[in-house]
N, C-alpha and C positions, 0 to 999 in steps of 0.2 A: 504494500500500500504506500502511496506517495498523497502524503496530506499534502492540500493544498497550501499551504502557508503563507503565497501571497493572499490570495483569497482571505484567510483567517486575519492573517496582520490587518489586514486593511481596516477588518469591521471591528477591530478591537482599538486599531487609533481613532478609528471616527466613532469609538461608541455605538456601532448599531447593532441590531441582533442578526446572526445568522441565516439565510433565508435559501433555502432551495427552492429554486421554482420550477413549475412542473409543466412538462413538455406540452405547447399548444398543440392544436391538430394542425397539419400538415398535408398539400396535397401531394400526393404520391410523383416521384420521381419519374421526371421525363426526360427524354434522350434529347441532347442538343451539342453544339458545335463551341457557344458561348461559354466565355465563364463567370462563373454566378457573381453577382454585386460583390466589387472590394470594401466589403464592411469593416477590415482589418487594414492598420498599415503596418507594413513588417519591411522590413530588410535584412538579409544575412550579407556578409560584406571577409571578405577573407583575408588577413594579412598579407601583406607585401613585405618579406624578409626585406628589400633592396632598399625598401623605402624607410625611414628612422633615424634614432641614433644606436648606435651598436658601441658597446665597453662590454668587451673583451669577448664579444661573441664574434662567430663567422656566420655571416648573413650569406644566403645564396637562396636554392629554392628549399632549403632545411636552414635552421639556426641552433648553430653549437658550439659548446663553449672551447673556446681558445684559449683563455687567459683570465686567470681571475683579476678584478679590480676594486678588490675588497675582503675583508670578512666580517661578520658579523656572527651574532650568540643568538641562538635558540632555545629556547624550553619550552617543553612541553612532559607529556605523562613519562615519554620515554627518558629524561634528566635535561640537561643544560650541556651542548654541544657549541662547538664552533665550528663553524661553514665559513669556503671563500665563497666570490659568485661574480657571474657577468650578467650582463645584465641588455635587455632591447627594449626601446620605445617607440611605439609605434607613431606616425605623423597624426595628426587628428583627420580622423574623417567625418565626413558632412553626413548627416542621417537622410535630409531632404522632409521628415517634418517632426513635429515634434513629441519625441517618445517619450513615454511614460515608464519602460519596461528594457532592461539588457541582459542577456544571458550572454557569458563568452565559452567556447570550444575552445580542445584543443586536441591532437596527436601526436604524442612523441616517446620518444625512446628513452627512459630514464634507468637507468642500471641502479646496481645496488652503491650505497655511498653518493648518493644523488637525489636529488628532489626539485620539484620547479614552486614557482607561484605566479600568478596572476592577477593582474591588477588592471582596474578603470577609473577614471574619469571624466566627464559627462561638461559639456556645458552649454548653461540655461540662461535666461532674462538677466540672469543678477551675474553674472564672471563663468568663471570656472570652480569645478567642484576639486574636495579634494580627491585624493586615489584611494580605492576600495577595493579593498582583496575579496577574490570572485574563488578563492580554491587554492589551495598547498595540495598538489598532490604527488603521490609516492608511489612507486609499485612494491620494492619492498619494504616488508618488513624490519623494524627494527632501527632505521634511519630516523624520521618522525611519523610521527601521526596524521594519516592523509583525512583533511579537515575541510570543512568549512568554517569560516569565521565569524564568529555573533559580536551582536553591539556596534555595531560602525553606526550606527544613524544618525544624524546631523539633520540641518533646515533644509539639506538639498534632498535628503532621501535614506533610503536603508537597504542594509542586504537582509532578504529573504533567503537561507541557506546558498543559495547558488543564484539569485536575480534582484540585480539593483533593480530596485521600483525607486522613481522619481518623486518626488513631493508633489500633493496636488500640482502646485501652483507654479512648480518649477522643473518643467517636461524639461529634456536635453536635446540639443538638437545638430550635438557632435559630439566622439569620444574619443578617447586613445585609450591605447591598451600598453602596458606594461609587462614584461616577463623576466625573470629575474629565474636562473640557472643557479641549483649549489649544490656543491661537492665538496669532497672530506680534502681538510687540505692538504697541498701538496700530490692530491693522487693521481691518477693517469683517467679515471674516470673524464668520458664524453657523455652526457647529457646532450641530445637531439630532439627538436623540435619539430616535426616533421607541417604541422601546419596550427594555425591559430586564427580563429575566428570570431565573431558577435552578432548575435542576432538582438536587433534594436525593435521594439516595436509600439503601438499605440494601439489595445484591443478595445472596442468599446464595451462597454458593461452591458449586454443585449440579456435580457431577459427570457425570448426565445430567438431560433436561427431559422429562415427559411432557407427550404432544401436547395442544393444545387442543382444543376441539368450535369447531366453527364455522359457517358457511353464509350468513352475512350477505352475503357477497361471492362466494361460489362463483358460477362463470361470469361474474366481473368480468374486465374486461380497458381498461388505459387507453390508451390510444393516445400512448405517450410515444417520442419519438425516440431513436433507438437509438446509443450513440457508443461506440467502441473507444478503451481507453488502449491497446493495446498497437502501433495504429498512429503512437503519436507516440514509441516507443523511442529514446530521443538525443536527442531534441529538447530543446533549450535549458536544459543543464545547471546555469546558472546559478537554475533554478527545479527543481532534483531528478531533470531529465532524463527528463520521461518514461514511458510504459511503465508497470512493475511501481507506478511511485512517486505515479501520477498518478491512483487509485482516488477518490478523495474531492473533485477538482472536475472528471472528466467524469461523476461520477456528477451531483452541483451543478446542472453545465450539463443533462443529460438532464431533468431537473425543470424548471429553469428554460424548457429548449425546451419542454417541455411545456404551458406558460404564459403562451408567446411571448413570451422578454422576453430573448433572446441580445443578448449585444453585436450592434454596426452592423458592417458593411463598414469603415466609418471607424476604428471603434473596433481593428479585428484588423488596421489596414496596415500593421502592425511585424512580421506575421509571416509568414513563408516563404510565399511562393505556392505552391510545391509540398504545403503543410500540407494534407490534407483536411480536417479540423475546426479553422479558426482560434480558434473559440470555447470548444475545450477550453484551450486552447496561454493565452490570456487569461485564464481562470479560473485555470489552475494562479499563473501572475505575480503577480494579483492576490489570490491565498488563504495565498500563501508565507508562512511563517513564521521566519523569519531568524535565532531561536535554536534552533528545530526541524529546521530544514533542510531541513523538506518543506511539502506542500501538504495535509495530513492534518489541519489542527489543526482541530477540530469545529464549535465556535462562530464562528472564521474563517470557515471554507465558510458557515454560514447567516449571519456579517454581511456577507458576499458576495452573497447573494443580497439584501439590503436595498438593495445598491446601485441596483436595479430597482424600490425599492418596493415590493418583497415579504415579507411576514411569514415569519422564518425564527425557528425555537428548536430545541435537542439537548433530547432527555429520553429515558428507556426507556420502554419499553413492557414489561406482563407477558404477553403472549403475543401469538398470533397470530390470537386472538379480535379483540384490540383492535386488532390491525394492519386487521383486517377492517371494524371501524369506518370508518378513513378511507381505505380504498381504497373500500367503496360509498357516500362522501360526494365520490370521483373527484378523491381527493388520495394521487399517490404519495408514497410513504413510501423515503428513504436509509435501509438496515440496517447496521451493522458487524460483521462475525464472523470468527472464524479456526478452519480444521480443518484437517485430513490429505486426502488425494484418495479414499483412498477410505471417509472420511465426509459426503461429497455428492455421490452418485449423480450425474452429469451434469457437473459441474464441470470435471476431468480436471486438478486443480490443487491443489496444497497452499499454504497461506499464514498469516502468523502475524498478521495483520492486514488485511481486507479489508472497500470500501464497495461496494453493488450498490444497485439501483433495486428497490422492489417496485413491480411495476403491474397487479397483479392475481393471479387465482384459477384455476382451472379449475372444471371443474363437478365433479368428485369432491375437491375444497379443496388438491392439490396448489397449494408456488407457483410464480409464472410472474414471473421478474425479468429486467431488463435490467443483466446482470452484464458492467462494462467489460472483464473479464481476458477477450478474447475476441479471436480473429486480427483480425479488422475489421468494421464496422458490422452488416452483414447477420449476420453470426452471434451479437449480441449477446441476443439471446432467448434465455431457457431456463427450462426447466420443473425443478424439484427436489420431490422428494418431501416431503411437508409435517414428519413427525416426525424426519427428517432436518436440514431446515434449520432446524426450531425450535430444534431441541437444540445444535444450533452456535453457532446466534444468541445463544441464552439461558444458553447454561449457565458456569459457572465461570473456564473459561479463554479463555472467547470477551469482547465485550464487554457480558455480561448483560444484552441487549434495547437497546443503545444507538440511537438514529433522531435524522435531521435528519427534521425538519415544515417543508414551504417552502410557501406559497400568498398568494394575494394578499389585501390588506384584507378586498375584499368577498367574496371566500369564507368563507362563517363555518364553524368545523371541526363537525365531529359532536359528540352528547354524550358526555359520556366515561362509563366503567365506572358502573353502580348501585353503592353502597354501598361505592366507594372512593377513597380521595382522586385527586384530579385532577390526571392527568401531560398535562395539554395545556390 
């Protein structure tokens, strides 16, 4: 499960109550050419290693470190360390209007005695904000503790686990990104970058969504492996235990198998033989987020999938025209949404934050997902009716069109929307 916590934050600084609202009626989904009203502004926008300032990194089409130009002290649960580090900044990029909303991506190659972080800055009406750590992450073990970081919030905005939200009243409407490489010092360790991103965006608060037209993908179906969180219920508390909590890296994995790129035998022989998906049980470990307390954190899961070399980024999507895009380019799409049970026909489950697999279409445009909240593997297909699940997906209190993109280099994705800025 991935609570919504922007959602929550919100209505706990404005004092309001909670409010699910329940899907209106809908006219049934027709095939067209168009794509449905940009009700959403988004952009996803991808670093330019070339472009910046670089101390002590090699900028190219990777960023890695060359030379440290500094060190600094760390603490955290693991004790008090000393790291050197280089460090890049990005130029400021222009948004084109003015966001409310920034999540940053990343892929790279971080060994052991290594760790990265990520940083933004935004600016609005009043200057520039200050910089805001978006994720410390780590693959191994033992180095620090792969985080997010609570408390940053000031008049210009706050981090929600892994997404600066802007302040009402002070949208951004340019950011830089900062990345900062560290390794143990003196070691030979390289830290790699392979890509970095941000998706900026302005979702409106919609109460319901109407359906999209579609057809690009109707009678798509991708043959994605099927995996149950709810068969790992208990399992290994120390990483959220499982189950209800484990939404967002057996969804990970089901893409990733998809791909063929699951952990080894070798890699899962720390986990219980009795596990039937060792490879979920691994993704949750390695997605954990240690000030989060779960395995939910967005941009985690897709620099999780990088660990395989595979191109991962979070951005929205404004309908399910565009979702249609990269399922008949035979790239499933991670959704996050939360409803009531009975505002998704087939589900048989309420949830205030959930991630499911699309992997296709039917031939009348219903979708067809591989939704983990399911007793066990085999029953993890299911069909939902299309202006059902849009409306969950997209609207207000859901996560408005939020997707992990995971695929490999040489997959190159589809093009995106005519005549609107580029969320992929």
């Amino acid at each position: 499960m991935r609570v919504l916590t922007r959602f929550l934050s919100t209505l706990l600084s404005t004092s309001l109550s909670a409010v699910l609202f329940t899907a209106g009626s809908a006219s049934p989904a027709m095939a067209g050419s168009g794509p449905a009203p940009a009700a959403v502004d988004v952009t996803y926008q991808r670093a330019s290693f070339h472009q910046g300032r670089a101390e002590g990194v090699a900028p190219g089409r990777t960023l890695s470190f060359a030379r440290p130009v500094g060190t600094t002290v760390y603490t955290d649960a693991l004790g008090t360390k000393t790291w050197e580090y280089a460090r890049w900044t990005g130029t400021e990029r222009q948004i084109g209007f003015a966001a409310t909303e920034a999540v940053a991506s990343w892929n790279a190659d971080v060994p052991a005695g290594s760790w990265l972080q990520v940083e933004m800055r935004g600016r609005n009406s009043t200057g520039q904000t200050k910089w805001y750590v978006l994720g410390r992450w780590s693959y191994a073990e033992g180095d620090i503790l792969r985080t997010s970081v609570p408390s940053q919030g000031d008049d210009n905005g706050y981090v929600s686990v892994d997404t600066f939200v802007a302040a009402d009243d002070r949208p951004i409407t340019s950011y830089q990104l900062r990345l900062t490489l560290y390794r143990t010092p003196g070691s030979h360790v390289v830290p790699k970058v392979r890509a970095l991103g941000a998706m900026a965006s302005a979702a409106p608060d919609r109460a319901t969504v109407p359906v999209s037209p579609g057809g690009a993908a109707w009678g798509v179906e991708l043959n994605v492996p099927r995996r149950s969180q709810n068969v790992h219920a208990g399992h290994y508390p120390e990483w959220d235990g499982g189950g209800e909590a484990w939404c967002s890296p057996t969804s990970t994995t089901m893409v990733l198998g998809y791909w063929g790129k699951w952990p080894s035998a070798q890699d899962t022989a720390w986990v219980d033989p009795a596990d039937p998906d060792p490879e979920v049980d691994y993704a949750a470990r390695y997605t954990y987020d240690h000030d989060y307390e779960g395995a939910g954190n967005w941009p985690f899961n897709t620099a999780y999938a990088g660990r395989y070399g595979m191109e991962g980024f979070v951005t929205r999507l404004r309908s399910l025209t565009e979702m249609e895009r990269l399922i008949a380019a035979g790239i499933p799409v991670v959704t996050s949404q939360s409803f009531k049970k009975e505002e998704l026909p087939g589900a048989g489950y309420s949830t205030n934050g959930h991630l499911m697999v699309i992997i296709g279409f039917t031939a009348t445009g219903d979708v067809i997902a591989n939704d983990p909240a399911s007793p066990n593997d085999d029953a993890v297909r299911h069909v939902y009716p299309r202006a059902n699940f849009e409306n969950v997906w997209l609207r207000g209190s859901s996560s408005r069109g939020v997707v992990y993109v995971i695929h490999p280099p040489n997959r190159p994705l589809p093009p995106t929307t005519p005549g609107l800025p580029a969320n992929w």
